[in-house]
N, C-alpha and C positions, 0 to 999 in steps of 0.2 A: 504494500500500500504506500505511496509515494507520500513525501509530506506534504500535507495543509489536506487530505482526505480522508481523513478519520471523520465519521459521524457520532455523535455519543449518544448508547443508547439504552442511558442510564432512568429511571424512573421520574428523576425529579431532579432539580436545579441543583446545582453546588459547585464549588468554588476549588482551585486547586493553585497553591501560590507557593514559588518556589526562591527559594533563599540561598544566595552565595555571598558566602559570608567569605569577605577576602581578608587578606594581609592589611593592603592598604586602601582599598576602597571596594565597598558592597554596594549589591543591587538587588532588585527582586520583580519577579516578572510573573504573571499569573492568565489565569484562564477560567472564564464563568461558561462553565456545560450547558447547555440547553438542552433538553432530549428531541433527538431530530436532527440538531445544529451541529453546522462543522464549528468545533471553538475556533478563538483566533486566539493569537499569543501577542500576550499585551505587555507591556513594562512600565512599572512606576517611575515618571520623570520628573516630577514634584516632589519637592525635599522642603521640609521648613529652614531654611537660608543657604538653601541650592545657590545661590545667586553667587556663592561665595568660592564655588570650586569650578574649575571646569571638567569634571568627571562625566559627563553625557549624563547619561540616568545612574550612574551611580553617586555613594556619597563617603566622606571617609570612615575606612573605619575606627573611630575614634569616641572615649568615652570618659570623660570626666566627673569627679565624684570631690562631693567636699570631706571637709576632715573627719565627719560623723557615718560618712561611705555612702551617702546618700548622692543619686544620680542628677549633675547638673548641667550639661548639656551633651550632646550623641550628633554626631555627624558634623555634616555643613554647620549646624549651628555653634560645634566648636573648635570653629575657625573666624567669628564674628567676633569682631575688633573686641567689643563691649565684652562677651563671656573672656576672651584671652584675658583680659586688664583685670576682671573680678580671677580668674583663677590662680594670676600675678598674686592680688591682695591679698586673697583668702587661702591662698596654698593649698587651691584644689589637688589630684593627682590625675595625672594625664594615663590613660590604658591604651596602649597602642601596639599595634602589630603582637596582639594578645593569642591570636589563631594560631601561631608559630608557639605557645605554649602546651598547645594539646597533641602536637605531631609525636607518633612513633620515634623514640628514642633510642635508637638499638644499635648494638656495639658495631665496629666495620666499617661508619660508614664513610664516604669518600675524604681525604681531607681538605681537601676546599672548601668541601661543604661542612666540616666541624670548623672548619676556622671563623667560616660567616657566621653560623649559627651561637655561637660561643659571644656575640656581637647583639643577641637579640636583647631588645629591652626588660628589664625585670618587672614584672606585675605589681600594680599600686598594694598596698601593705593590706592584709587581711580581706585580700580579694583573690579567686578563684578565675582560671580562663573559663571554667564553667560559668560561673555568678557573671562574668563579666560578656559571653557571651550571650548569657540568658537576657542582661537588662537590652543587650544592640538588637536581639530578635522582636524584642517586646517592641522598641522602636520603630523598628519596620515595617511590622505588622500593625499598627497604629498609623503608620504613613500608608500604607498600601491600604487599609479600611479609606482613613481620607482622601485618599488620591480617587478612589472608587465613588465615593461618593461624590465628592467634587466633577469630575469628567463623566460619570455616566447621566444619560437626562435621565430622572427621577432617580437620583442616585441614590436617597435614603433607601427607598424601596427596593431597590437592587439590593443593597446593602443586606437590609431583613431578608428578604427570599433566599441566603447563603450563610449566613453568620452563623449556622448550626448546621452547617454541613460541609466543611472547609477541608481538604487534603492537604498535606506540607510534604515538600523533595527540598530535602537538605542534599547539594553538590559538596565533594571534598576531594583534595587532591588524589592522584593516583594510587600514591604508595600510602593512604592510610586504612585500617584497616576495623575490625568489629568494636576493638576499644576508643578508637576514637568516634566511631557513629554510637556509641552506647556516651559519651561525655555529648553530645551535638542531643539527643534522646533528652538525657539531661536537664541538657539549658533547655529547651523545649518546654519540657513540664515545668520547670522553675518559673518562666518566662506567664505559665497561666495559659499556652496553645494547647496543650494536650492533658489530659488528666493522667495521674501517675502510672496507671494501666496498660493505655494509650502509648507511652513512649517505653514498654519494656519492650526487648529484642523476640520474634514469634508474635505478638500480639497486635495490635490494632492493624489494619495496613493506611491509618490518616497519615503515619509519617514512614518514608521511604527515600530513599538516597541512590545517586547515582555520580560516577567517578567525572571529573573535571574532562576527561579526555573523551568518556563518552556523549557528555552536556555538548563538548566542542564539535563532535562527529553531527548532532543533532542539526545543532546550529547550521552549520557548513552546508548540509542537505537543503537547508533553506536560503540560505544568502550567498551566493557565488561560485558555488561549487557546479561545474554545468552538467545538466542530464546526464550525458553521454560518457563523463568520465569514467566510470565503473561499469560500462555495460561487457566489458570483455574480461571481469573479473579480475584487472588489477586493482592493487594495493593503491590508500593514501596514509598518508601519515600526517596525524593530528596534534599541531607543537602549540599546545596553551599557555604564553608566556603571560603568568602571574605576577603579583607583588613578591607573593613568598614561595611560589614552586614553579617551575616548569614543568609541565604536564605532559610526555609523549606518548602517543597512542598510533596503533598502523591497525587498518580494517580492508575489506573489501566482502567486496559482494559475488558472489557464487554466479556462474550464469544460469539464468530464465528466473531467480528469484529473487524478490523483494525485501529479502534479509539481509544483516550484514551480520561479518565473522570477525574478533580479532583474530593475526595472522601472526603477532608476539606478544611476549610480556610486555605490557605495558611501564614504563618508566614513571618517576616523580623524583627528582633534585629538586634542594633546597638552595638554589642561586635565582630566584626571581628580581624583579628590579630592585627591589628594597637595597639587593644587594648590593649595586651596583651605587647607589647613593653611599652605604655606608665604606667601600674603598674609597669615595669619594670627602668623605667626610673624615677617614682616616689620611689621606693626602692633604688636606685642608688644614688640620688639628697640627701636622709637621710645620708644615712651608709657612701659619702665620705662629706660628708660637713666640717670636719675638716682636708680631706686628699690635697695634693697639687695637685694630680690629680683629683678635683674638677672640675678645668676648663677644663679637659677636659671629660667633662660629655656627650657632643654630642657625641662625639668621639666615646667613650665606647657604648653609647646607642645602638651608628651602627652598632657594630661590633655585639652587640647582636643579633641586628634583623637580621642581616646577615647569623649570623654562630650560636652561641648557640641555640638560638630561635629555628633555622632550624632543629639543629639536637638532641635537647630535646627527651628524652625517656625515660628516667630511673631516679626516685624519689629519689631513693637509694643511688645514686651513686655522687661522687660532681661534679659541672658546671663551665666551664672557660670561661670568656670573652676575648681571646689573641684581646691587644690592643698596643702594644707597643714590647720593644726589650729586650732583657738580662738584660741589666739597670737600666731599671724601677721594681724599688721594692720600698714595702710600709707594712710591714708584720702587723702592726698594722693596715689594714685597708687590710687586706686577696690580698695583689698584690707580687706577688712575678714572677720576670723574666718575666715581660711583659705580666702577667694574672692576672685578678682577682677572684679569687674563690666565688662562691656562692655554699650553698648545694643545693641539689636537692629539699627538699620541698621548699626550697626558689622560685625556678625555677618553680615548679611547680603550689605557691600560684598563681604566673602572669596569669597561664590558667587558672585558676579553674571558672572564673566567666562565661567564653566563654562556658566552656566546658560542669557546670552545666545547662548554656540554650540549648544546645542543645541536650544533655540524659534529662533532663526532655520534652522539645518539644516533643523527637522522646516516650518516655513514652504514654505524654499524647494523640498523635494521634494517637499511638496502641490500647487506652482506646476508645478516642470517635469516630476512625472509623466503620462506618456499615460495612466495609467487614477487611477481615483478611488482616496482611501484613507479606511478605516475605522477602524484603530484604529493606537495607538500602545500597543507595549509596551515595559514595562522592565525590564531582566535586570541585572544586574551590582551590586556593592555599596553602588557610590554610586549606582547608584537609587533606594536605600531607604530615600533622603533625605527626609523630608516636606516640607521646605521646596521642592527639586527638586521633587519631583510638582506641589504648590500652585500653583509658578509656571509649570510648562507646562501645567498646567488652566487657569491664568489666561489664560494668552497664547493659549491657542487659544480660549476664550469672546472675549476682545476681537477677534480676528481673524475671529470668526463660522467655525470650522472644524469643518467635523461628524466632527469625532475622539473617541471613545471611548480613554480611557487606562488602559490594564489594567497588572497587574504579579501577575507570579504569584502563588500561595497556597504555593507550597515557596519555599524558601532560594531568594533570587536570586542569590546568590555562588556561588551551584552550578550554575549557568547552562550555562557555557563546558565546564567538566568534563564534565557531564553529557550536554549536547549535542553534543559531538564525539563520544562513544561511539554515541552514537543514529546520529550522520552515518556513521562507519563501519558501525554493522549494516545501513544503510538509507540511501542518499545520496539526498536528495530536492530537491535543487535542481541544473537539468539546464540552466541559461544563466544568464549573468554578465553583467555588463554593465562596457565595455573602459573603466579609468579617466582614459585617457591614451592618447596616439596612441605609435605601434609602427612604426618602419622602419628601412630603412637607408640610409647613406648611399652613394651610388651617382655612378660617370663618365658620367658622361653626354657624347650625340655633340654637337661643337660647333655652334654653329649661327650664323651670320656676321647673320642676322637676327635673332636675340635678342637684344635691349642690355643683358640682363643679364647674357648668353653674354660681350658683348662686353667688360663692366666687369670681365672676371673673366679676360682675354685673359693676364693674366700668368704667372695659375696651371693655365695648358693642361698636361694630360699627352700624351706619346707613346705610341703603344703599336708594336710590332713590322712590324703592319700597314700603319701609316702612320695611323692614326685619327690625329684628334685628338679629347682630352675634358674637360671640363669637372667638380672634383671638388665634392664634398661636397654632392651634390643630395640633397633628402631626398624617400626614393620610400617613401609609407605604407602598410606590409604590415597593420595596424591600427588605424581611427580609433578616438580618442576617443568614447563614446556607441555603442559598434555592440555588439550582440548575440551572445554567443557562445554556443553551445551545445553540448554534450558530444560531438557528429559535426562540429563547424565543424574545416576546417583555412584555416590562412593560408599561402600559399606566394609566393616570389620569385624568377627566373628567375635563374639566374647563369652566368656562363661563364668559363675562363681560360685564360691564353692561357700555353704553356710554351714556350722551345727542347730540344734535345737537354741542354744544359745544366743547364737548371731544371730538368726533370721530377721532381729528389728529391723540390721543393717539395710536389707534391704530397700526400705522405705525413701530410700537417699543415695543413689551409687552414683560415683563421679568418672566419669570418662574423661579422662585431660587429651587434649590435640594439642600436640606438639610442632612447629614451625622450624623448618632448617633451611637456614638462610647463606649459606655457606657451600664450596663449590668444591669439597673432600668425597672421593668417591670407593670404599673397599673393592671393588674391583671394576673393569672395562662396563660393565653392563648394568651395574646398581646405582641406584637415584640417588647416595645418601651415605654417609658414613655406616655399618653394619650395628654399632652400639652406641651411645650417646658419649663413652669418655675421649672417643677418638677425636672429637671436633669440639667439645661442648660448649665453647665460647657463644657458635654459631647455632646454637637450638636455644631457644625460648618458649614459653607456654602461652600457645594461645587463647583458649579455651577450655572452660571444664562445661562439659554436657553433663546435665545432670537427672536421673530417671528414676521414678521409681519403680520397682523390679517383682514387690512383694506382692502383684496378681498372678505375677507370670507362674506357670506350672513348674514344680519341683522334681526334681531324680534324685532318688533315697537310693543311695550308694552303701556300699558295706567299708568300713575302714580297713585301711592297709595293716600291711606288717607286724598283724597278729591282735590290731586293736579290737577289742569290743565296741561295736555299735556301730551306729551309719550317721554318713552327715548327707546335704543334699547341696543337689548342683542346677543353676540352671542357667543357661543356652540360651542366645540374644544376638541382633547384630545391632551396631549402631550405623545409623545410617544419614551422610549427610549428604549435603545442598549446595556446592559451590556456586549455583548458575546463575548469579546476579552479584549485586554490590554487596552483598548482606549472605550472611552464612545462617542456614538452617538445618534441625537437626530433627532427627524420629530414634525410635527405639522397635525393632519390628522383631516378632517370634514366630515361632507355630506353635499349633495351640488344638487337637483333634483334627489333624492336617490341614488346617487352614492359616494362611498367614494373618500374620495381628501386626497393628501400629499403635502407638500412640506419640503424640509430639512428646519431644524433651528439649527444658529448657539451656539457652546459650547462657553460658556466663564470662564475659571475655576478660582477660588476667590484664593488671596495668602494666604496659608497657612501653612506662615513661620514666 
């Protein structure tokens, strides 16, 4: 079904409004159903002192709170002269670039990328990236009520016909995963959108998420991207330069169908533009340290990210930071008449670390994709970079890559917003590709010929039977690189063993899912280190499923090695759901030959 031809043909009116909560400036973009109607995808472009940025429809994301933690202005409104000079006085606390608090913290990763991040700002004192993204939701959604009623005729009444029946698609970068949509859940219900129910993981479907790079795929289908690209089933690759991550994503579409596949793992680096300010602010804090326009270093930084940053393009040529009037000169420290000069590779070093992750990215997925790619598109606000475009024109002419590099004709900052509304009336990507290998770790039966069995003799378990087993084997319920698609399940046998004693246990049994993020393999043909101490830096827990077990049917066994009496066992698989942005889980047995389910819940471990 091509986009903008969905019909929705749902019972009755309601509302579905989607939230990309950025680094450095958000938006939000929604869609009122009609049953019958094709929806359209709308965007909120009214901000209370919009007037004050030039972000298109977005606004920053920014949130100030006075000494008592109480919320004193949010967005555009603080950047208005008046709130800065009361926050001066009153020693409000600025919350910014707070979304870079809740990212996947995990050991490895690149070090450019720990260098930038080590650079992020600290969160206002006895505030939460949750509390603090809860108060910016609640914002928006008060702006996106008002923008609704303001612009639609008989807006109140619009209004009323949805306000009890409202859907939310929270977008988040690539590489984040169930614990970070279970903190976004969170602020949600914090925020008063969802009741506490509502935002647990399995439960309601009013709130649902979808990755930055597929919001972009969405997008791109609508604005620029021409019909005919994909009808011979190549590749594009979807590069969403953010504030705080770049997003890489490669799809294509099958021929004679209307689906799309991704064709790799998807990518997420933390070098977004933010980043590129703060080398730039690092360069600045040097070269005036002895100048008297030192202190005003914030100053200057802004004007950067404002205006030069923005309008960067040319290496060649020198760079101004107007920050000040006629007056200000400092010619020993490049200021003259209220500018500061930098050359252009100066300017340019700021990009270079962003820019080399994304020509290498887009390099290496033209290498390890199984089908060809045609185009590269760019969605998100630091795409809009000319200098960025320039250079990955460039780098694929030297590389001889027959890549076409498109970038929409609408607002590319309305990318994610826009495209997740699209993805909810019409989900048009039906396989995933797994980024990471997926297992658990498992006893395995001893084995007197194994010398790995044998080096590990210390840490034999018992079991009632008389086994003996060997722990922390890693058995992979998901590789790395495999194919999921929206009918895949993945399942893993389990069993357990009770007396008359234990059987409460039942009532609570936890499944842990293990993540290995690391590239150690025991031999040519296995996904994954064979036991958890070979690599163990690179394994984390993702999740505990958790079931209860005590309907399931029992097996009254006799005990081993001479013991009187029997304990019982019983036989399960768990089964889970890769096929979307959100992991789900069941419990399924047989039961008088027939197969059983029942859901079990996620519980996803912090992993910050």
């Amino acid at each position: 079904m091509a986009p903008g031809t969905f019909v929705y043909r749902g019972l009755s009116r309601k509302l579905v409004v989607a939230f990309d909560l950025g680094t450095t400036f958000s938006g939000v973009s929604y869609s009122i159903l009609d049953p019958g109607d094709t929806p359209e995808v709308r965007g909120v472009t009214r901000f209370p002192g919009h007037e004050q940025v030039s972000g298109g429809s977005k606004i920053p994301t920014i949130v100030y709170y006075d000494r008592d933690g109480n919320v004193r202005a949010v967005g555009a409104e603080a950047l208005q002269s008046d709130n800065i000079d009361k926050a001066k006085a009153e020693d409000w606390q600025k919350a910014e670039w707070f979304k870079l608090h809740i990212r996947p913290k995990l050991r490895g990763a690149d070090s450019k990328e720990d260098e930038s991040i080590a650079k992020i700002p600290p969160l206002p004192s006895d505030k939460s990236a949750v509390e603090i993204a809860s108060d910016f939701f609640r914002y928006l959604f008060e702006c996106t009520k008002a923008y609704i009623q303001e612009s639609h005729g008989n807006g109140d009444a619009v209004w009323a016909s949805v306000e009890k029946d409202i859907d939310f698609v929270v977008s988040h970068p690539n590489g984040w995963g169930g614990y970070q949509q279970s903190q976004l859940r969170e602020a949600l219900v914090m925020a008063g959108l969802v009741e506490e129910w509502e935002g647990k993981t399995n439960g309601d479907k009013r709130v649902s998420f979808i990755t930055e790079g597929e919001a972009g795929l969405h997008f791109a289908l609508r604005h620029g991207l021409p019909k005919a690209t994909m009808e011979q089933g190549e590749g594009i690759i979807i590069v969403d330069g953010g504030g705080g991550t770049i997003d890489i994503s490669a799809y294509r579409k099958p021929k004679f169908s209307d689906k799309f596949e991704e064709i790799v793992a998807s990518e997420c680096h933390f070098l977004g533009s933010v980043f590129v300010t703060m080398h730039a602010r690092q360069h600045l804090d040097g070269s005036l340290k002895k100048s008297t326009y030192h202190e005003d270093l914030d100053y200057i930084v802004s004007c950067f990210d404002k205006t030069t940053k923005v309008w960067f393009s040319d290496d060649q040529k020198p760079q101004y930071i107007r920050f000040g009037s006629t007056r200000d000169t400092d010619t020993q420290h490049n200021i003259r008449f209220g500018q500061l000069k930098l050359t252009g590779e100066t300017v340019a070093q700021f990009f270079q670390p962003s820019i080399e992750c994304i020509t290498e990215c887009v390099k290496r997925i033209c290498e390890d994709s199984p089908h060809s790619i045609s185009h590269v598109v760019l969605v998100g606000g630091f795409s809009a970079s000319e200098w960025l475009y320039k250079q990955l024109e460039q780098a694929v002419k030297m590389d001889k890559l027959k890549l076409e590099i498109l970038r929409p004709q609408s607002h590319p900052n309305k990318a994610v917003s826009d495209g997740a509304v699209s993805s909810y009336l019409n989900s048009i990507v039906t396989a995933r590709i797994a980024r990471f290998s997926y297992g658990v770790m498992r006893n395995v039966e001893y084995n007197t010929d194994d010398p790995e069995h044998r080096r590990r003799i210390g840490d034999l378990l018992y079991r009632p039977s008389g086994r003996k087993l060997v722990p922390d084997a890693f058995e992979v319920m998901l590789a790395k690189g495999t194919k999921v698609s929206d009918e895949t399940e993945v399942s893993i046998k389990m069993w357990k063993e009770v007396t008359d004693d234990t059987k409460r246990k039942l009532e609570k049994v936890p499944f842990t899912l293990y993540c290995y993020r690391g590239l150690k393999r025991s031999n040519k043909t296995s996904t994954g280190p064979k036991f958890m101490d070979e690599d163990s830096v690179h394994f984390s827990k993702l999740c505990s499923v958790q079931a209860d077990l005590s309907k399931l049917p029992l097996e009254p066994i006799p005990k081993g090695n001479g013991v009187e009496g029997e304990f019982y066992r019983v036989r399960y698989s768990v089964v889970l759901l890769f096929n979307s942005a959100e992991l789900k889980a069941h419990i399924r047995w047989e039961e008088n030959g027939m197969e059983e389910r029942t859901p079990a819940s996620v519980i996803f471990f912090d992993d910050s």
